[in-house]
C-alpha positions, -999 to +999 in steps of 0.1 A: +200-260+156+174-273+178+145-291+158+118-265+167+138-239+157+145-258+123+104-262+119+102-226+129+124-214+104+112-236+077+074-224+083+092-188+076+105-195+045+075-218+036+054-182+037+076-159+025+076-185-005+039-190-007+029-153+005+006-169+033+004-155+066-001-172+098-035-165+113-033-143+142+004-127+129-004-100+105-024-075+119-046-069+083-078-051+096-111-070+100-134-061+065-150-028+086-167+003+072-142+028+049-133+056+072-139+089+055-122+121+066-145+151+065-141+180+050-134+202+080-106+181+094-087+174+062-045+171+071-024+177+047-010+143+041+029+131+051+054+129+022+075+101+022+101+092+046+125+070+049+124+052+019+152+024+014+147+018-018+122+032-049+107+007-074+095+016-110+103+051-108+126+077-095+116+090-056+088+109-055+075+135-029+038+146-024+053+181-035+062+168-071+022+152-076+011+188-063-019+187-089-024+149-089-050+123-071-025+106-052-035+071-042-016+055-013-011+023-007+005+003+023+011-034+018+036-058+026+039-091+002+035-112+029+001-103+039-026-119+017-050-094+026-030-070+008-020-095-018-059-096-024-058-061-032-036-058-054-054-067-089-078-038-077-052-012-071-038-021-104-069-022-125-077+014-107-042+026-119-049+014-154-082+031-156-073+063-144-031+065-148-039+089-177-066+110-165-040+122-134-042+099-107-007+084-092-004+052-069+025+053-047+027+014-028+044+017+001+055-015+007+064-016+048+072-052+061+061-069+088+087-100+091+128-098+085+124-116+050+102-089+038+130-064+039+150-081+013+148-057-022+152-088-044+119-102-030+101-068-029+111-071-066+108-104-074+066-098-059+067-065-083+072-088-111+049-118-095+017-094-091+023-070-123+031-039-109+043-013-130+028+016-106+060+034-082+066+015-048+089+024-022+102+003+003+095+017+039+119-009+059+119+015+089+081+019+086+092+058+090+063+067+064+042+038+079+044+062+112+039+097+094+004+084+083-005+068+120-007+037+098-015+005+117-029-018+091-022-041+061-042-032+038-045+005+042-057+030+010-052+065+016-064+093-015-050+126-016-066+155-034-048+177-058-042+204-031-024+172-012-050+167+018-062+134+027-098+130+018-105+094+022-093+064+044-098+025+044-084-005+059-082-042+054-101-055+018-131-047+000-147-004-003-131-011-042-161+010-058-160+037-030-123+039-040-132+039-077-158+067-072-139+088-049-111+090-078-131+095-107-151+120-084-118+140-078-102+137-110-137+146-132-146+119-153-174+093-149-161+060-132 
């Protein structure tokens, strides 16, 4: 093993240790505006595909939460973008678990390590998350939802249409209101 390559892989496993990513290699979105879809052009959001693995629950389709604010979540553990959401989209399960509203993390890596179950797992554990994750190794669910950032929110009414969008951190109340909007009750 060449010396470069030996620092190269010992950066690797330096981030997939520390959950830092290298500036420039994870393509988290720039803090920008929420996109919301309108009412006239709601799609009937993708069910999952794909999924290697489920975490905290059995699998799930959007056709079992018929009924249910479904919030959507891609992340990958690596990405501290996403890592900086996290505490929100767990408080917002907490608050409104309940009242009907499901969070589905689909976790879709972006490096080889991030594949592994045991560290999907091991980060479940590390960040408190008790919510349902699946594992999207093939990013086949990443590519139903024209997904191309980490961080990305998607909510789905009860009827299962997507009705609001955002990438990258931040639009935490937006989120918050759009929920407790859908689901009835005062945020």
């Amino acid at each position: 093993m060449t010396i470069k390559l030996l620092a190269v892989s010992a950066a690797l496993v330096g981030l997939a240790v520390t959950g830092a990513v290298i500036p420039g290699f994870c393509d988290e979105a720039t803090p920008a505006a929420p996109i919301q879809v309108a009412a006239a052009s709601q799609q009937t959001a993708p069910d999952f595909a794909g999924i290697n693995n489920w975490f905290n629950s059995k699998p799930l389709s959007l056709a079992d939460l018929r009924g249910k604010v479904v919030l959507v979540d891609f992340w990958t553990y690596g990405c501290v973008n996403c890592v900086n959401t996290l505490p929100h989209v767990t408080d917002l399960y907490a608050k409104y678990r309940n009242k009907g509203l499901v969070v589905v993390g689909v976790h879709t890596p972006e490096f080889p390590f991030e594949r592994s179950a045991s560290n999907v797992q091991a980060a479940l554990k590390r960040h408190g998350i008790t919510y349902p994750v699946a594992q999207d190794n093939e990013s086949r669910t990443w590519n139903a939802y024209s997904n191309r950032y980490w961080p990305a929110q998607y909510i789905i009414d009860q009827s299962g249409k997507i009705v609001f969008q955002h990438e990258g951190e931040g639009g935490y109340d937006q989120i918050d209101r759009t929920v407790a909007k859908l689901l009835n009750v005062n945020s």
